[in-house]
N, C-alpha and C positions, 0 to 999 in steps of 0.2 A: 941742322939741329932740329930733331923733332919738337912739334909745339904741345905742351902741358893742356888742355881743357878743363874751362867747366861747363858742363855740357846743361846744366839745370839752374838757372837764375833770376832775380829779376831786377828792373830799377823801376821809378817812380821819380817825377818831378808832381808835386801835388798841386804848381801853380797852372802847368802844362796840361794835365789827364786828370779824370776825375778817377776815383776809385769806391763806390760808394759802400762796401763791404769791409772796407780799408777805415773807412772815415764813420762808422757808424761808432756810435758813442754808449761803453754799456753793454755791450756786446759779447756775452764769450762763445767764443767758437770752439772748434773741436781742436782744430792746434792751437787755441790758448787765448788769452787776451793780448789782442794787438797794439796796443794803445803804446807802448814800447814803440813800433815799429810805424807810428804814426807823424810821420816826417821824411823827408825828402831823403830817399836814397838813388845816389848817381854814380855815376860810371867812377870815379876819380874816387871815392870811397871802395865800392867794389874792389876795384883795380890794387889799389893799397895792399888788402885785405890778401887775393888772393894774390897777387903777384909777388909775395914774402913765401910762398909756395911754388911756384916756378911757374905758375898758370901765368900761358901768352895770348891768350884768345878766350870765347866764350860763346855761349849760345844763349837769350834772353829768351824765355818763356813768357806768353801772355800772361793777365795775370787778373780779368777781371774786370777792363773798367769800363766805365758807362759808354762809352764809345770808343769798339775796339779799334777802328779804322785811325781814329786819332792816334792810339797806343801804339801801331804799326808806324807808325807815318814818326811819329816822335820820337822812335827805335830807330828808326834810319840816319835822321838827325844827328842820333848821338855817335850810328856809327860813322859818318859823313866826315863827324867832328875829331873823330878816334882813329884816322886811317893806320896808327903804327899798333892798335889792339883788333884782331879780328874779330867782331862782333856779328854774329848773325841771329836770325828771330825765326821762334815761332809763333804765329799770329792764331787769333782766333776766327773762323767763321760755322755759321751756325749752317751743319751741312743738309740742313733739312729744310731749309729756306728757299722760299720763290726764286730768289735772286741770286744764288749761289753762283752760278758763273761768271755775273757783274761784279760782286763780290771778290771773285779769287783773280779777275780780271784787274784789276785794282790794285790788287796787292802785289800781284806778280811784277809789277812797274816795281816795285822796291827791291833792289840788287840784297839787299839783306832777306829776303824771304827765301825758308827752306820749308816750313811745314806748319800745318795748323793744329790746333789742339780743341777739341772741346770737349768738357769733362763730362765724363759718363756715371762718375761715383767718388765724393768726396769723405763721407764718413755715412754709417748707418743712418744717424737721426737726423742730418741735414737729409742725405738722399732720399727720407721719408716724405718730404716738406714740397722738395724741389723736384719729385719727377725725373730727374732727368735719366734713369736708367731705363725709363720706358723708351728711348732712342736706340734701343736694342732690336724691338719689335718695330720699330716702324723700316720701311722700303726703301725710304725716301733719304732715312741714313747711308746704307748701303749703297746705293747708288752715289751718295756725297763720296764717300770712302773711296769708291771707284772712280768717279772725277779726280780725285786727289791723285793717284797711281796715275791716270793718264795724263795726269799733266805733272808728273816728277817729283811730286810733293809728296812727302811723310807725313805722320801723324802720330803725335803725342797722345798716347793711351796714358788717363789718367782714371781708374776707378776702386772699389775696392774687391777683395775675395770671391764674396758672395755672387762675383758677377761673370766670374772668369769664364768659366764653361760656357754661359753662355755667347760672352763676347769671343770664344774662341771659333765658336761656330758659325760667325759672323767674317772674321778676318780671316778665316779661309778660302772664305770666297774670294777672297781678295788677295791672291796670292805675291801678287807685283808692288804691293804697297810696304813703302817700309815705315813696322812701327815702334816705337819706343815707348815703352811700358817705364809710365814716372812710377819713382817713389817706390819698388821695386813691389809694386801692386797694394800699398796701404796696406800692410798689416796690422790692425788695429786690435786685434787681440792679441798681449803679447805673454800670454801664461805659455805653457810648455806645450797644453792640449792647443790653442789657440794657432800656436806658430805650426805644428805637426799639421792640421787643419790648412792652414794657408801654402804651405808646401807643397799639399796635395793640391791643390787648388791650382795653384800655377803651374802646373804639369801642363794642361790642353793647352796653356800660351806659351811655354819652353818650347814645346813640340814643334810648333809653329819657326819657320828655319825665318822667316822676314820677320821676326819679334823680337827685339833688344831689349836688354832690362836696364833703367839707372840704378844707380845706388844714391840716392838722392832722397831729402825731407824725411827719414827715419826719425827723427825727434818729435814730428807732429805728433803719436802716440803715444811716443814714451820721453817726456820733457826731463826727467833726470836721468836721460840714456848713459851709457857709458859703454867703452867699448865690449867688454863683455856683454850687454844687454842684446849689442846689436850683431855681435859674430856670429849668432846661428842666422840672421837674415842674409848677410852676407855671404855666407859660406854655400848657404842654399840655392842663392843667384846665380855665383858662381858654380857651382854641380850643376844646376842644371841647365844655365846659357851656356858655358864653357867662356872662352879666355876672348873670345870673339865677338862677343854679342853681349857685353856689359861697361857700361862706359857709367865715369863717376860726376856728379852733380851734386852743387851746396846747397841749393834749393836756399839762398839768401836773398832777404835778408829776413824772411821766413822764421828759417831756424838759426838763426843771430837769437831767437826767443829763450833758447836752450843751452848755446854755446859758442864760445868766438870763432872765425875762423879757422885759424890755428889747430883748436883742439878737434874742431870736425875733421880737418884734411889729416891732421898726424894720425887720428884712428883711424878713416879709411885706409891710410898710408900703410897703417900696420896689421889690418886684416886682409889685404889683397897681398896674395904672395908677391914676393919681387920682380918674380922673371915675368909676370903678367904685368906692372905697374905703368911700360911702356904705349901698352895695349888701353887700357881699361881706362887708364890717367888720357890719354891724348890719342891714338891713332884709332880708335875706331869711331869715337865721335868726330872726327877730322874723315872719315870716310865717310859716316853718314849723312851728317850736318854737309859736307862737301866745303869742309876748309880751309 
């Protein structure tokens, strides 16, 4: 029996990892006010949630916290603890760092590790703040990126629009790496010009044949999504990843901000054609993630 995925998630124990982005008080961010989501979510919750949808496995997404090597290490724990759910992670290391091979040296000791992530672009006005898209222009990224491919590891592309073109000119140099484009690249403009925009945008990372796209955290945008809100994004993924190269993610407990389980997985359920469900739901995040 093929296994169901959700290839885009995360948990939290807050006595365990710190999360300080999580725990800031007062705060609104660009997906929303957390303070909802400011408590302890674990595997047995998760699990609940998505396994009333047939999801047998998953893949945990880093997610931020003060010390990601504890966040890894705490990931394995859980899945150590979970042998009859397959849980695998993506971890974070910072590829531009002195110590990156000590770093991914470390990680790699965890049977649950398939790939890192570190974000290149979360919304406009944070990425003003935070720099982090200058990791575009530096060498020393690139070279990360390329470590990664030599040693079998993927990489979670997390940015938004504005960056594509560039990032695309980046990950062809890197032809061997396989990467997964979260959140099916932030479209955070969601008028009609906005979305035509971002389409065009994700052209140079469709193009790219080692680029996957999730369908995952569409609601940080648009918090009273609905599924008409979100079928042109999805429609667009799908034209131009094809039936191959799109695997779906709840990006929870995130977007729990916006909607229960339930009603996220029944509307992706019912924008992704059926003969693709098998694919898109479970065997290619089961090819990528390697589970």
């Amino acid at each position: 029996m093929q296994m169901k995925i959700d290839a885009h998630h995360h948990l939290w124990d807050l006595q365990s990892v710190q999360y300080p982005w999580l725990m800031a008080e007062g705060v609104e961010r660009f997906f929303g006010d957390p303070s909802p989501i400011q408590r302890n979510y674990l595997i047995d919750e998760f699990r609940r949630s998505a396994g009333q949808h047939g999801i047998t496995g998953s893949v945990h997404i880093q997610v931020g916290a003060a010390d990601p090597m504890a966040e890894a290490e705490w990931v394995q724990q859980v899945a150590d603890a979970t042998p009859d759910w397959p849980l695998v992670q993506v971890a974070f290391a910072d590829l531009t760092g002195p110590d990156l091979g000590d770093h991914l040296d470390r990680l790699q000791q965890l049977p649950s590790l398939r790939g890192i992530r570190q974000i290149i672009g979360r919304a406009p006005g944070e990425d003003a703040q935070t720099g982090t898209k200058e990791l575009l222009a530096d060498p020393k990224f690139r070279a990360g990126l390329q470590e990664l491919a030599h040693r079998g590891l993927s990489f979670d592309l997390q940015l938004i629009p504005e960056l594509m073109a560039d990032t695309a000119r980046v990950l062809a140099e890197v032809p061997d790496l396989k990467v997964a484009l979260c959140h099916a690249g932030s479209p955070h403009d969601r008028s009609s010009a906005g979305l035509a925009r971002w389409a065009d945008q994700l052209r140079p990372l469709s193009d790219l044949p080692h680029v996957t796209c999730k369908l995952s955290g569409l609601g940080m945008f648009d918090h009273a999504w609905t599924p008409a809100s979100i079928a042109p994004i999805v429609t667009t993924c799908l034209d131009q990843f094809g039936q191959d190269r799109v695997i779906y993610g709840s990006n929870f407990p995130v977007d729990s901000l916006y909607s229960d389980y339930a009603t996220l997985h029944t509307a992706m359920e019912g924008l992704v054609p059926e003969e693709w469900h098998s694919a898109v739901f479970g065997s290619n995040a089961a090819a990528f993630y390697r589970i």
